[in-house]
Backbone as CSV, one residue per row, in Angstrom:
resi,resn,N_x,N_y,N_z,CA_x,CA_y,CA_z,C_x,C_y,C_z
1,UNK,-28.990,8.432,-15.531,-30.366,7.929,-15.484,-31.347,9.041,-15.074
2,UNK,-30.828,9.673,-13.858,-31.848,11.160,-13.754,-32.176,12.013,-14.200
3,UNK,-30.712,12.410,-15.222,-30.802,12.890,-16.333,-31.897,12.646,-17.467
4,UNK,-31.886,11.686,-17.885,-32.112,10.860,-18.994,-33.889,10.796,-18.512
5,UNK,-34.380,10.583,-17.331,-35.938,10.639,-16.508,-36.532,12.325,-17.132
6,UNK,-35.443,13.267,-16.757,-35.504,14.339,-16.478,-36.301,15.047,-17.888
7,UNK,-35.153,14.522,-19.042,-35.405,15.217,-20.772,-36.774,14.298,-20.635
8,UNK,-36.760,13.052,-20.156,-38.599,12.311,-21.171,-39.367,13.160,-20.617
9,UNK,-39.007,13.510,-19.056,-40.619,13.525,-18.964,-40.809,15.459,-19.527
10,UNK,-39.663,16.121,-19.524,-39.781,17.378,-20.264,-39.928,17.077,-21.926
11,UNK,-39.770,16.011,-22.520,-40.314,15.618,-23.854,-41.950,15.604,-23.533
12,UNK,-42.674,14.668,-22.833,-44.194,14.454,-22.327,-44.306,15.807,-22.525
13,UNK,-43.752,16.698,-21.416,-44.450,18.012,-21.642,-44.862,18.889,-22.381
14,UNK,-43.707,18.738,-23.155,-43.315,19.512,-24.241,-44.741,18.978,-25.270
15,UNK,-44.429,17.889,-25.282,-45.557,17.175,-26.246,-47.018,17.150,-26.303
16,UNK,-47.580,17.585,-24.722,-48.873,17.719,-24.391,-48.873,19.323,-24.677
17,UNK,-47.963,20.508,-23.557,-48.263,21.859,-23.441,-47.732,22.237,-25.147
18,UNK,-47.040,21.955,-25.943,-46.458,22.487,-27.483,-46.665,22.241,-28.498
19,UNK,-46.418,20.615,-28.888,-46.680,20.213,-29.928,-47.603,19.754,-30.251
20,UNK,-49.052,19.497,-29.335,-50.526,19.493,-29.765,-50.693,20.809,-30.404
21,UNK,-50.976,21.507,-29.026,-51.260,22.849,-29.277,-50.586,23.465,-30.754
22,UNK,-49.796,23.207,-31.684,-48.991,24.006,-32.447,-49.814,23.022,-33.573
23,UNK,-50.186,21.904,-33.598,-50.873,21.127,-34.652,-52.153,20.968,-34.726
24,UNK,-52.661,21.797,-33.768,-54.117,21.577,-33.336,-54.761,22.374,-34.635
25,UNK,-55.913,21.204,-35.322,-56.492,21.814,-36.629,-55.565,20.580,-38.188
26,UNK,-54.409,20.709,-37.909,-53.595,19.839,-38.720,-53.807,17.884,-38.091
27,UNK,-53.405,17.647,-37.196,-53.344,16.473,-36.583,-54.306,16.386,-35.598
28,UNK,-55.111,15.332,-34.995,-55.641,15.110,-33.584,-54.668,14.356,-33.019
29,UNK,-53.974,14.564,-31.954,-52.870,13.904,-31.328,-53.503,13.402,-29.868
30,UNK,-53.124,12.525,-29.105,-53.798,11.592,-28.039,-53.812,12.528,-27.089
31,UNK,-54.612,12.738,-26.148,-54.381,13.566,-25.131,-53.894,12.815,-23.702
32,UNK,-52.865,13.792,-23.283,-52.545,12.923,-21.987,-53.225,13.348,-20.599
33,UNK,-54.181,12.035,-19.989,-54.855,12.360,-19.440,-54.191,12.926,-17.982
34,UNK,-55.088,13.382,-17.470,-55.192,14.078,-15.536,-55.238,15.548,-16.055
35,UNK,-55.072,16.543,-17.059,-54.809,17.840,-17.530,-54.018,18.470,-16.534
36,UNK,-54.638,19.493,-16.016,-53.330,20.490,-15.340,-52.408,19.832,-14.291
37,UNK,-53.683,18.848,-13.002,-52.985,17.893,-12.374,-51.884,17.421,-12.544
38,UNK,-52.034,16.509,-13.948,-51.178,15.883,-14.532,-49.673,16.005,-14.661
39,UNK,-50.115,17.816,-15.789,-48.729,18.253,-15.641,-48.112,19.184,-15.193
40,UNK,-48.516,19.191,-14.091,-47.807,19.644,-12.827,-46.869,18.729,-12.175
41,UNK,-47.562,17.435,-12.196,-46.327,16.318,-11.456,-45.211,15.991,-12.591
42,UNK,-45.731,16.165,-13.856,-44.450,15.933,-14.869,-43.654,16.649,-14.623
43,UNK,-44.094,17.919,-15.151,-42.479,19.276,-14.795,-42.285,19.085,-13.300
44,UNK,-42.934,18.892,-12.091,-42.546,18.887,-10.995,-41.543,17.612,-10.541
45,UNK,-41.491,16.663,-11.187,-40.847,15.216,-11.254,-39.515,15.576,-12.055
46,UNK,-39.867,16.164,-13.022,-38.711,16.668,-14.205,-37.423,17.376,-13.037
47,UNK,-38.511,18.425,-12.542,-37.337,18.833,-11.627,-36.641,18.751,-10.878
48,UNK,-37.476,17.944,-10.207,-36.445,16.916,-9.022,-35.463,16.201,-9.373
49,UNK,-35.997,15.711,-10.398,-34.834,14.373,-11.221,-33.703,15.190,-11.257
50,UNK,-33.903,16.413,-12.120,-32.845,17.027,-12.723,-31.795,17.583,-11.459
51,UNK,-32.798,18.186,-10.457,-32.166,18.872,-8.948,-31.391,17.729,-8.352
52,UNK,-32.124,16.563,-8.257,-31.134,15.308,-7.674,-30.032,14.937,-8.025
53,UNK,-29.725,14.883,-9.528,-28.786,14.683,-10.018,-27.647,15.762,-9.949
54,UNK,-28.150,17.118,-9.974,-27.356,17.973,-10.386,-26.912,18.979,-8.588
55,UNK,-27.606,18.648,-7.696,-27.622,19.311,-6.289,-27.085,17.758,-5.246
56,UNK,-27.969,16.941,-5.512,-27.599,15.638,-4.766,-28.545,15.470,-4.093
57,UNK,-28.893,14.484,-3.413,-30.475,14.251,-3.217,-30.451,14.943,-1.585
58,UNK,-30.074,14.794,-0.758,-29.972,15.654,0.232,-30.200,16.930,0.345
59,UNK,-29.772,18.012,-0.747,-30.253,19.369,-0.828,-31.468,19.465,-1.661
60,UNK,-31.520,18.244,-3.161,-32.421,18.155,-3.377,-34.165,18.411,-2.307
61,UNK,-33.671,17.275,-1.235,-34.877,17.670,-0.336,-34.800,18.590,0.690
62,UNK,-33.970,19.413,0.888,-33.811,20.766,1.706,-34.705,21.532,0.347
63,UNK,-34.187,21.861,-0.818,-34.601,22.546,-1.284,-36.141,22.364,-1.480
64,UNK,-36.082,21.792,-2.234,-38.096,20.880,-2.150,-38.802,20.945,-0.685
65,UNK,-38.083,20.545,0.199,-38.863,21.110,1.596,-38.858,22.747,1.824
66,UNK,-37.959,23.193,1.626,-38.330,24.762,2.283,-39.364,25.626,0.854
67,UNK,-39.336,25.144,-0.272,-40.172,25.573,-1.514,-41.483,25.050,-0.848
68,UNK,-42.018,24.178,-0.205,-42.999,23.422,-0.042,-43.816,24.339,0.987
69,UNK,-42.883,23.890,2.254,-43.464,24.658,3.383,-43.840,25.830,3.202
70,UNK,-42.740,27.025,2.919,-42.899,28.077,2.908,-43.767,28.878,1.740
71,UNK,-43.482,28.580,0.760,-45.042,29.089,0.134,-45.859,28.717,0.516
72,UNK,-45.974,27.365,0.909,-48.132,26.648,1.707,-48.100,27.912,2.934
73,UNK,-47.082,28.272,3.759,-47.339,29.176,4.548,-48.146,30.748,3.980
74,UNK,-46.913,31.152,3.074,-47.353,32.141,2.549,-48.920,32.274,1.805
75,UNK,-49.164,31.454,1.502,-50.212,31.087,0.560,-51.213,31.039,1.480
76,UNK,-51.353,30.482,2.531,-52.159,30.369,3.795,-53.008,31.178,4.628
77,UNK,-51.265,31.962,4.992,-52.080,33.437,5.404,-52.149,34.738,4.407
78,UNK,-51.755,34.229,2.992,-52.437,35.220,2.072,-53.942,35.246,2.100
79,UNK,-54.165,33.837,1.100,-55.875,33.404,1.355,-56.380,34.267,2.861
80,UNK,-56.121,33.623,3.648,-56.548,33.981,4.977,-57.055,35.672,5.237
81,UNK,-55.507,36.145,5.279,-55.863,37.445,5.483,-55.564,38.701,4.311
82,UNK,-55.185,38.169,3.185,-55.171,39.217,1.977,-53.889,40.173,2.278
83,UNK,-53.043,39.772,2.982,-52.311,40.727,3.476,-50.836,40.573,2.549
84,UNK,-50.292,39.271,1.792,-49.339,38.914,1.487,-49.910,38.958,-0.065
85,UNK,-50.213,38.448,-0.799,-50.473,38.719,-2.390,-52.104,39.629,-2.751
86,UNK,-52.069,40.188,-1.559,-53.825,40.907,-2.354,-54.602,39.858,-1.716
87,UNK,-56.425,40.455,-1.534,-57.503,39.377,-1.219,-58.008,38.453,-2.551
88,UNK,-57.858,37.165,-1.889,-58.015,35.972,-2.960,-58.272,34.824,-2.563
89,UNK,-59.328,34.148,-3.099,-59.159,32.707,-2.780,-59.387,31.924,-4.329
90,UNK,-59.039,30.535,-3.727,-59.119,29.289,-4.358,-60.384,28.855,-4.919
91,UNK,-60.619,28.540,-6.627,-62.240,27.893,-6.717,-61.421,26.507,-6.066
92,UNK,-62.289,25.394,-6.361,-62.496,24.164,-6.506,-61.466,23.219,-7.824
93,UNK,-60.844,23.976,-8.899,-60.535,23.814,-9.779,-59.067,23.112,-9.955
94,UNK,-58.295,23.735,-8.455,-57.025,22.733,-8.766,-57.385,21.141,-7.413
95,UNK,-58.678,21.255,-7.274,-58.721,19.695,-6.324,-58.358,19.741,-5.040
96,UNK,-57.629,18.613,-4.037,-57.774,18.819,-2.481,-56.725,19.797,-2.080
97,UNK,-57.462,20.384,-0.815,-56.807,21.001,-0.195,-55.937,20.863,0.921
98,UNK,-54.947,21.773,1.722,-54.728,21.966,2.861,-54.998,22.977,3.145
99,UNK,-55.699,22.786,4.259,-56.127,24.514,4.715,-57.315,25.014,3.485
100,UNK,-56.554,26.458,3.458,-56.985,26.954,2.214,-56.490,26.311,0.873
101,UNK,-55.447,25.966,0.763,-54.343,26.155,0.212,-54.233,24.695,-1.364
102,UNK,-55.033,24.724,-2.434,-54.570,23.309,-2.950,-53.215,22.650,-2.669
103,UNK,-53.234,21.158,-2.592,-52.108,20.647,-2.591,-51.365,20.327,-3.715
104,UNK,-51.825,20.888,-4.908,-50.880,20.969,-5.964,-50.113,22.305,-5.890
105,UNK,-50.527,23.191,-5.560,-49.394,24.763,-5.154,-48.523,24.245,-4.711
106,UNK,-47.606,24.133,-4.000,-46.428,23.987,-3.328,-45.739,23.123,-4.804
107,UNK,-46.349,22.027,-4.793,-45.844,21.250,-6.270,-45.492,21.971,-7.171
108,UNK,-46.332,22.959,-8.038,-46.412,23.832,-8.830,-45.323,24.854,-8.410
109,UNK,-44.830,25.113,-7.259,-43.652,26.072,-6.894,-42.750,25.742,-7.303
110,UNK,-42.032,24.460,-6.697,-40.933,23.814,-6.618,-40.881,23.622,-8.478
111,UNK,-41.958,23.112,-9.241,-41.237,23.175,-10.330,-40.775,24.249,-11.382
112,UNK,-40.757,25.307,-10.837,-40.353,26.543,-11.472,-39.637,27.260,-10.209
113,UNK,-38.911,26.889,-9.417,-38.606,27.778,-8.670,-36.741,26.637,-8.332
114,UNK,-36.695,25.823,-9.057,-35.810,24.851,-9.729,-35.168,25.721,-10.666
115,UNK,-35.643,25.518,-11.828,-35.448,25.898,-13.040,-35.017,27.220,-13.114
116,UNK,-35.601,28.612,-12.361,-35.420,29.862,-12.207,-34.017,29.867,-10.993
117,UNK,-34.037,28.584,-10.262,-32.025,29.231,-9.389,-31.551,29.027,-10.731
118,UNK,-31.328,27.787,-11.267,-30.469,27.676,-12.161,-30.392,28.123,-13.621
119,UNK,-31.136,29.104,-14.195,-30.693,30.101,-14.348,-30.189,31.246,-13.829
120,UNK,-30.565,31.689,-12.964,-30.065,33.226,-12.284,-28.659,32.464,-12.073
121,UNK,-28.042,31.293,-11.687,-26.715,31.079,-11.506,-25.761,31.398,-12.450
122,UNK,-26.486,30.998,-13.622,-25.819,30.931,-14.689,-25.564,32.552,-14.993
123,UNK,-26.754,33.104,-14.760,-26.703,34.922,-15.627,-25.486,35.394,-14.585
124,UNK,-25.543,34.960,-13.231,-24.674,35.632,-12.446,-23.288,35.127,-12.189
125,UNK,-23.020,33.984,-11.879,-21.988,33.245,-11.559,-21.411,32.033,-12.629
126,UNK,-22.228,32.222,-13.815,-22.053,31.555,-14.874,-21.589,29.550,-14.673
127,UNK,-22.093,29.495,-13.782,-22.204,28.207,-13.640,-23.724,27.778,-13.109
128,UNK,-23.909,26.364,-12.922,-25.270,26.037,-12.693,-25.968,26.092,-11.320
129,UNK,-24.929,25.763,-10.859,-25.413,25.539,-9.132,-24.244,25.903,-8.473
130,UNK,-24.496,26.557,-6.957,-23.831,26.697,-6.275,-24.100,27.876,-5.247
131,UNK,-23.649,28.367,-4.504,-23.858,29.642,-3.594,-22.352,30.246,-3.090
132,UNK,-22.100,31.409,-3.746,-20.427,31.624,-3.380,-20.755,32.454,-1.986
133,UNK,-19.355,32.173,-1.140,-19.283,32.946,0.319,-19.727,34.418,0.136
134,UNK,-19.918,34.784,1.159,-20.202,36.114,1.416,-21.875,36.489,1.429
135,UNK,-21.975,37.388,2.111,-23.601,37.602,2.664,-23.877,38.609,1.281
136,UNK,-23.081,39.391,0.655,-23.593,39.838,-0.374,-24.006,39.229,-1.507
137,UNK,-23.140,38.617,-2.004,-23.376,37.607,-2.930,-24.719,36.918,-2.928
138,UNK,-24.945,36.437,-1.489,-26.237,35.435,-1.251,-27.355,35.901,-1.216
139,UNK,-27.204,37.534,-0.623,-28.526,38.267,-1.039,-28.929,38.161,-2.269
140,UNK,-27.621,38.785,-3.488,-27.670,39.452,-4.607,-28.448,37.989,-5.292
141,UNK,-27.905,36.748,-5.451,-28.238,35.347,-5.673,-30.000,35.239,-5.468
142,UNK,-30.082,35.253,-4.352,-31.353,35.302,-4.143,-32.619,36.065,-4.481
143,UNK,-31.704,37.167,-4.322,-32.614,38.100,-4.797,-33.549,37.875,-6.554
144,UNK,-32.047,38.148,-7.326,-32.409,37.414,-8.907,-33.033,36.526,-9.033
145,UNK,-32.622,35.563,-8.313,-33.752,34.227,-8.528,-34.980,34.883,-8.482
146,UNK,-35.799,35.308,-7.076,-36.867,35.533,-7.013,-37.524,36.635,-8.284
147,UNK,-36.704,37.394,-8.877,-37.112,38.136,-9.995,-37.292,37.022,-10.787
148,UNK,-36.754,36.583,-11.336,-36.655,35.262,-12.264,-37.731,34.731,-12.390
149,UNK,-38.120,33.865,-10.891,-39.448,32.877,-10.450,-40.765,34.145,-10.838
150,UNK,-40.627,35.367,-10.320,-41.477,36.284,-10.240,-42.360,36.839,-11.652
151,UNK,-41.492,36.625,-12.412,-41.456,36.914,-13.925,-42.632,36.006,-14.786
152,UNK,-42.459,34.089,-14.108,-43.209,33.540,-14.544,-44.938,33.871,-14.236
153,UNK,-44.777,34.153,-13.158,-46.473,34.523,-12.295,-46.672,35.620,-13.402
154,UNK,-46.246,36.749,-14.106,-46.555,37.500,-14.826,-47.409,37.019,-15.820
155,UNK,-47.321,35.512,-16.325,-47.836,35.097,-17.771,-48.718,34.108,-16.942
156,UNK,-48.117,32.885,-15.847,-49.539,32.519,-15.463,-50.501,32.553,-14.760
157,UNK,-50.469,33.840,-14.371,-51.273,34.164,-13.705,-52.191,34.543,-13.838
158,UNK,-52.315,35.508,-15.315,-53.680,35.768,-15.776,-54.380,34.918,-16.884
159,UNK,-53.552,33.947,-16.776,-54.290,32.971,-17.391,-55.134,31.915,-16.409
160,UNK,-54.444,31.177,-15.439,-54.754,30.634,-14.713,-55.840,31.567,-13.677
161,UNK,-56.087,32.686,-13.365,-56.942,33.249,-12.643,-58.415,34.144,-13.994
162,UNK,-57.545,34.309,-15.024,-59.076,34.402,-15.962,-60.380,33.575,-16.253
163,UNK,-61.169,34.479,-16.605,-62.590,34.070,-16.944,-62.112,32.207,-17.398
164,UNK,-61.786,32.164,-18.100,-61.610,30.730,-18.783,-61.713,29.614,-18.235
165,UNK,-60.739,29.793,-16.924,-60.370,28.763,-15.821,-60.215,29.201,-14.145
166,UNK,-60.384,30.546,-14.314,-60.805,30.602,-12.418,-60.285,29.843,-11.658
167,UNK,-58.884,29.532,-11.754,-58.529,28.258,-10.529,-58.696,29.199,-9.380
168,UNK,-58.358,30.600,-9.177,-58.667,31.792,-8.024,-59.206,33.043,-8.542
169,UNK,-59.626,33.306,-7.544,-60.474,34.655,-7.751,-59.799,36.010,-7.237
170,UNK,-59.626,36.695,-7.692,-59.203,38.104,-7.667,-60.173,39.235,-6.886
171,UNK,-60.454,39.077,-5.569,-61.498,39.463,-4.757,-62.102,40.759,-5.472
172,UNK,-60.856,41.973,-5.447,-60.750,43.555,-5.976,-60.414,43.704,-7.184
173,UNK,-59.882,42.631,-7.558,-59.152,42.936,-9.191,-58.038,43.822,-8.969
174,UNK,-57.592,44.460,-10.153,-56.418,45.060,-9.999,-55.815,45.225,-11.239
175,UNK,-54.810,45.900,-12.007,-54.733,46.816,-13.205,-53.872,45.703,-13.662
176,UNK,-53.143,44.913,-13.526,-53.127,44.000,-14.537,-53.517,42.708,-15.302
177,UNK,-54.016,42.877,-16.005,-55.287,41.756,-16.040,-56.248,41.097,-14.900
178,UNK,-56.735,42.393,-14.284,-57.642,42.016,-13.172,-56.505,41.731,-11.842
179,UNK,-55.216,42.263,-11.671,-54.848,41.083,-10.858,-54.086,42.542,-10.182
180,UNK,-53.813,42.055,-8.934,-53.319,43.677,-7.972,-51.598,43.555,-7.902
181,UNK,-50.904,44.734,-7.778,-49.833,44.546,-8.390,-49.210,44.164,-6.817
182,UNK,-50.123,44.291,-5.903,-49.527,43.351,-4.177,-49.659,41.987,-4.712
183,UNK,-49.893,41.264,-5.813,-49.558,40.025,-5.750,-47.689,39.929,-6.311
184,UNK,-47.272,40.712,-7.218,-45.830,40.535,-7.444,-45.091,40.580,-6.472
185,UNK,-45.653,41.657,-5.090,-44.597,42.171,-4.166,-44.498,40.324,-3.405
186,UNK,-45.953,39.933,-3.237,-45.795,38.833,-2.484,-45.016,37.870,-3.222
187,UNK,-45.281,37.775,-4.382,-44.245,36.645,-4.963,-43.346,36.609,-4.793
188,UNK,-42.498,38.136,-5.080,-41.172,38.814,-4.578,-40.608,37.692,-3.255
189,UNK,-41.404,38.184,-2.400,-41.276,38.138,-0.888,-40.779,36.475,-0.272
190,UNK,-41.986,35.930,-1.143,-41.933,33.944,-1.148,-40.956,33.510,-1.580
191,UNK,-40.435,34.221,-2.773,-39.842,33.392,-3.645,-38.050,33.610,-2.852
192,UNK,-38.395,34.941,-2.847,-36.284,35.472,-1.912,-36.765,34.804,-0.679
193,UNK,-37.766,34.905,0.191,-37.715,33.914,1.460,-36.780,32.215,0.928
194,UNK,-37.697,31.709,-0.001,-37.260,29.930,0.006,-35.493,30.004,-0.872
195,UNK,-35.471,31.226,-1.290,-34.110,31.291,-2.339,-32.999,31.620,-1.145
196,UNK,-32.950,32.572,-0.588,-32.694,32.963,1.097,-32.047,31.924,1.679
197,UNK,-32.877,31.115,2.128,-33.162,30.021,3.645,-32.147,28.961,2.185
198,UNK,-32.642,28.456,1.409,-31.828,27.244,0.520,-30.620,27.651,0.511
199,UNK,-30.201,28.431,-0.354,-29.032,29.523,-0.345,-27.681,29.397,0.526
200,UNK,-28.191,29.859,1.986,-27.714,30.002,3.155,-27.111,28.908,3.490
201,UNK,-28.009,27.513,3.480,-27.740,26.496,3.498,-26.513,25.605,2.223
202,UNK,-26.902,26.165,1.310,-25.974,25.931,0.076,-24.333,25.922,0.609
203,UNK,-24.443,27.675,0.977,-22.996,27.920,1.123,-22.235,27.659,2.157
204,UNK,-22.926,27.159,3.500,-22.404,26.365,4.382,-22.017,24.707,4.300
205,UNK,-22.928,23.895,2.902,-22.852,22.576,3.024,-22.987,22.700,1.317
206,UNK,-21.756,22.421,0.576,-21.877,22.447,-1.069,-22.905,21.267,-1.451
207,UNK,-23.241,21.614,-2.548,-24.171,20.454,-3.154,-23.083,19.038,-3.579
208,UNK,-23.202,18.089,-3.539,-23.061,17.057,-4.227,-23.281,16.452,-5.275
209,UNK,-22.754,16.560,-6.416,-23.532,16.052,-7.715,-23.331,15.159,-7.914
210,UNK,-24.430,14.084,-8.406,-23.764,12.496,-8.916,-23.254,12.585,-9.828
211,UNK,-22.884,13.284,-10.678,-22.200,13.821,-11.577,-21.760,14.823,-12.514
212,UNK,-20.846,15.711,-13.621,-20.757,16.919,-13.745,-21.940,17.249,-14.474
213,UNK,-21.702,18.543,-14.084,-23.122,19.360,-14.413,-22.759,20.477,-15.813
214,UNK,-22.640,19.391,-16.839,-22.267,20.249,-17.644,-23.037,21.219,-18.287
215,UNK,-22.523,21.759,-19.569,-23.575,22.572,-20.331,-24.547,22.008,-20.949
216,UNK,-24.682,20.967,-20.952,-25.375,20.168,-21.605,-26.960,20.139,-20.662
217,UNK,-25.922,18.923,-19.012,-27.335,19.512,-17.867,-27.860,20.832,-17.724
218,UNK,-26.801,21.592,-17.727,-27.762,23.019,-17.164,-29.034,23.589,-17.825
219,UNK,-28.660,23.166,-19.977,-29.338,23.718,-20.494,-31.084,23.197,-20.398
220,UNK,-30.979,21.654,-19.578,-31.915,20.979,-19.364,-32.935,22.201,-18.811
221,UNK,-32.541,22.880,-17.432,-32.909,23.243,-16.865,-33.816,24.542,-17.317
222,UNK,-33.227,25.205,-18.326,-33.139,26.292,-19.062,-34.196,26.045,-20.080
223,UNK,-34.134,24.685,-21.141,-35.211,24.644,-21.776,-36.789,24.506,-21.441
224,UNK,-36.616,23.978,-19.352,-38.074,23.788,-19.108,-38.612,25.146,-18.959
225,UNK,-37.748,26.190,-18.217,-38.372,27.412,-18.014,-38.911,27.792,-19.375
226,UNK,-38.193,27.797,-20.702,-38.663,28.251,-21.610,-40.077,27.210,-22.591
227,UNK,-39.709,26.128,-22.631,-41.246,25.561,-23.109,-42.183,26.079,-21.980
228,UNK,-42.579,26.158,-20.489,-43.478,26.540,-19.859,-43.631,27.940,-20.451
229,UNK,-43.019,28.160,-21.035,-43.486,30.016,-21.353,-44.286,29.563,-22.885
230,UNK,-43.687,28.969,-23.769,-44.464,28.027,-24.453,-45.850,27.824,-24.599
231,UNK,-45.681,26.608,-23.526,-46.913,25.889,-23.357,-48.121,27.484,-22.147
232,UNK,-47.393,28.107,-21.878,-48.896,28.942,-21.424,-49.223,29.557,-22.306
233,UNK,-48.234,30.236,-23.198,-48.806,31.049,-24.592,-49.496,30.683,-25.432
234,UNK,-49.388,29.202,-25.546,-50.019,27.991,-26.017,-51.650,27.783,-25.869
235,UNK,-51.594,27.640,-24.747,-52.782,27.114,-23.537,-54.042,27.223,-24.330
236,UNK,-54.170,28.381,-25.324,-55.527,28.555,-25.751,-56.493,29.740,-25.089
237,UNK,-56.273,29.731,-23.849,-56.710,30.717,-22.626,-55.839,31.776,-22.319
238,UNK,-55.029,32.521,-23.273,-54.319,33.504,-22.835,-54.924,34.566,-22.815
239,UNK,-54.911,35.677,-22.233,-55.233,37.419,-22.781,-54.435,37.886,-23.705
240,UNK,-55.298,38.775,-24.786,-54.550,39.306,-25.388,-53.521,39.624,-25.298
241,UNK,-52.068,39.918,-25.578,-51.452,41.226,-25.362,-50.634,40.124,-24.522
242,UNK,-50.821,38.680,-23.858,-49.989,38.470,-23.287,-48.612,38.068,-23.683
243,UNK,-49.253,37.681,-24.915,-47.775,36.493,-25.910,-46.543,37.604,-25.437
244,UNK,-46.853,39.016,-26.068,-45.789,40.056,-26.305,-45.248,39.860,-24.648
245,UNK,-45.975,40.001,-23.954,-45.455,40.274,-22.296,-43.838,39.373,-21.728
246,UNK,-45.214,37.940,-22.524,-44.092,36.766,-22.180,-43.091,36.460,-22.220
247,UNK,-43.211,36.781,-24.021,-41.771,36.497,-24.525,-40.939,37.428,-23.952
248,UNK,-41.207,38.656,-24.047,-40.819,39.909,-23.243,-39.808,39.382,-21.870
249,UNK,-40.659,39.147,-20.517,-40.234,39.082,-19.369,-39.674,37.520,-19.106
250,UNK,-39.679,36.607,-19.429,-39.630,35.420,-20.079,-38.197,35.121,-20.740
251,UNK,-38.214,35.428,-21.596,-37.605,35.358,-22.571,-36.366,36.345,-22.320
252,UNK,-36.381,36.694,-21.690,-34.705,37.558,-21.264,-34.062,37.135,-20.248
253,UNK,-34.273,36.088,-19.541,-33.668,35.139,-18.408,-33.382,33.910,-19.219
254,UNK,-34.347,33.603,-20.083,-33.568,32.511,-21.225,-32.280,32.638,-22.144
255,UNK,-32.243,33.936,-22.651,-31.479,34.465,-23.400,-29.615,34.470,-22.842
256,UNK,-29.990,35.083,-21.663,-28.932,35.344,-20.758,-28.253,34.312,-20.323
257,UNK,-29.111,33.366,-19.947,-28.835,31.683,-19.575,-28.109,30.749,-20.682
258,UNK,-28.747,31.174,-21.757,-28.080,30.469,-23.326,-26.865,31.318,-23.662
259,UNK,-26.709,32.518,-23.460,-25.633,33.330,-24.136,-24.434,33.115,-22.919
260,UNK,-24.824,32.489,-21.443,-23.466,31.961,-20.381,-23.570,30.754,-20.616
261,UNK,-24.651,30.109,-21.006,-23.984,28.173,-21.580,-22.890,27.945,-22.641
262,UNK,-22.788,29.240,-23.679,-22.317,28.714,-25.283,-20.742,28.036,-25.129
263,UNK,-20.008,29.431,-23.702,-18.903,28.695,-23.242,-18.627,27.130,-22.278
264,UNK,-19.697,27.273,-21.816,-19.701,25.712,-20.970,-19.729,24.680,-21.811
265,UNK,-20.198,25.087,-22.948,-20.798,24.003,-23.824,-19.767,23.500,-24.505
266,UNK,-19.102,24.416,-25.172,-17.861,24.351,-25.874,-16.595,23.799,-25.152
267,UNK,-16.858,24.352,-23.445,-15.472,23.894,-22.723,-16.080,22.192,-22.599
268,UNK,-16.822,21.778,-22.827,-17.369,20.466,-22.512,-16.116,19.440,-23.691
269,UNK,-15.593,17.978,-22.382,-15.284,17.323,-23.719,-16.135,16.788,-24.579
């Protein structure tokens, strides 16, 4: 059933961020209302479903809590003091706040920061979930992930912070598309912090799955990272030059992820 929650509401998505956008000019197709709001809680719902089922709802909310907290932290005293992603603040554009901080960010984490463990599991340990013993391993684990998660901020970031839509402002700017390259280090930093702390926890207390996590689930996981690369290339509001980036940085954590499923898939009865 979580499963099954998981593909609709990544169908919705798919259907608002892809298949408008790809017919737009050919068809007028319905629009689904709340816009970015909106689907943020879809893929962010998508992921949980999928994390619940496939982690167990208990780590499910370890994981979703320490993604939550700890970026609103980071994010906090970034805004604040410019010291963690570059000087920046928030327009008005993603709605209420905490703090500085919209309360759709943390949301917006967790649903790509899902999707990016379970790939890096797969590129590394060729299964979907899990955390094997040893402090090396858990670095090395973590670490990838956060490249992974890090990769996505590459494509939406200068979309989401360009002229178009300003959800934040880029105080100094900075050489890639206006944007300072201390915002990757901080992403870096957030993303191995919540991959880290989950992690740690992983390999002391295994996940529970309500059931196997085959090739089938994992690839769930795998196709959202890749329609979100999609649907931003999509968006209408990209920079030039970004499509190439995307598919680029993007698109080689997908690849890797599909080329360690082909055997899961096959070992599947």
């Amino acid at each position: 059933m979580l499963i099954g929650l998981s593909f609709v509401l990544l169908c919705l998505f798919a259907y608002e961020g892809v298949l408008r956008a790809l017919l737009l000019g050919i068809v007028r197709l319905p629009l689904l209302p709340g816009g970015l709001s909106s689907l943020t809680a879809v893929v962010a719902i998508c992921s949980l479903a999928h994390a619940w089922y496939s982690l167990g709802g208990r780590h499910t909310l370890a994981f979703f809590g320490l993604s939550a907290v700890v970026s609103w932290i980071y994010e906090q005293a970034g805004v604040a003091t410019g010291l963690v992603f570059g000087a920046y603040h928030y327009t008005g554009y993603l709605g209420a706040r905490l703090g500085d901080v919209p309360l759709l960010i943390p949301l917006a984490w967790f649903m790509m920061i899902y999707p990016s463990y379970v790939i890096s599991n797969l590129a590394i340990e060729r299964r979907a979930t899990g955390t094997p013993q040893g402090v090396a391993r858990l670095v090395r684990l973590a670490a990838v992930s956060a490249v992974v998660m890090t990769l996505w901020d590459l494509v939406i970031d200068p979309i989401l912070s360009g002229p178009s839509v300003r959800a934040w402002v880029w105080e100094a700017g900075g050489p890639y598309f206006g944007i300072p390259i201390q915002n990757y280090a901080g992403w870096l930093l957030t993303t191995f912090t919540v991959y880290l702390a989950y992690r740690a926890l992983e390999q002391r207390f295994a996940p529970v799955p309500l059931g196997p996590v085959t090739g089938s689930v994992a690839a769930l996981a795998v196709v959202t990272y890749a329609v979100m690369l999609a649907s931003d290339l999509l968006s209408g509001v990209a920079p030039a030059g970004l499509a190439v980036i995307g598919v680029v940085v993007m698109g080689v954590p997908v690849v890797v992820a599909v080329w360690r499923l082909l055997p899961l898939r096959m070992a599947a009865p």
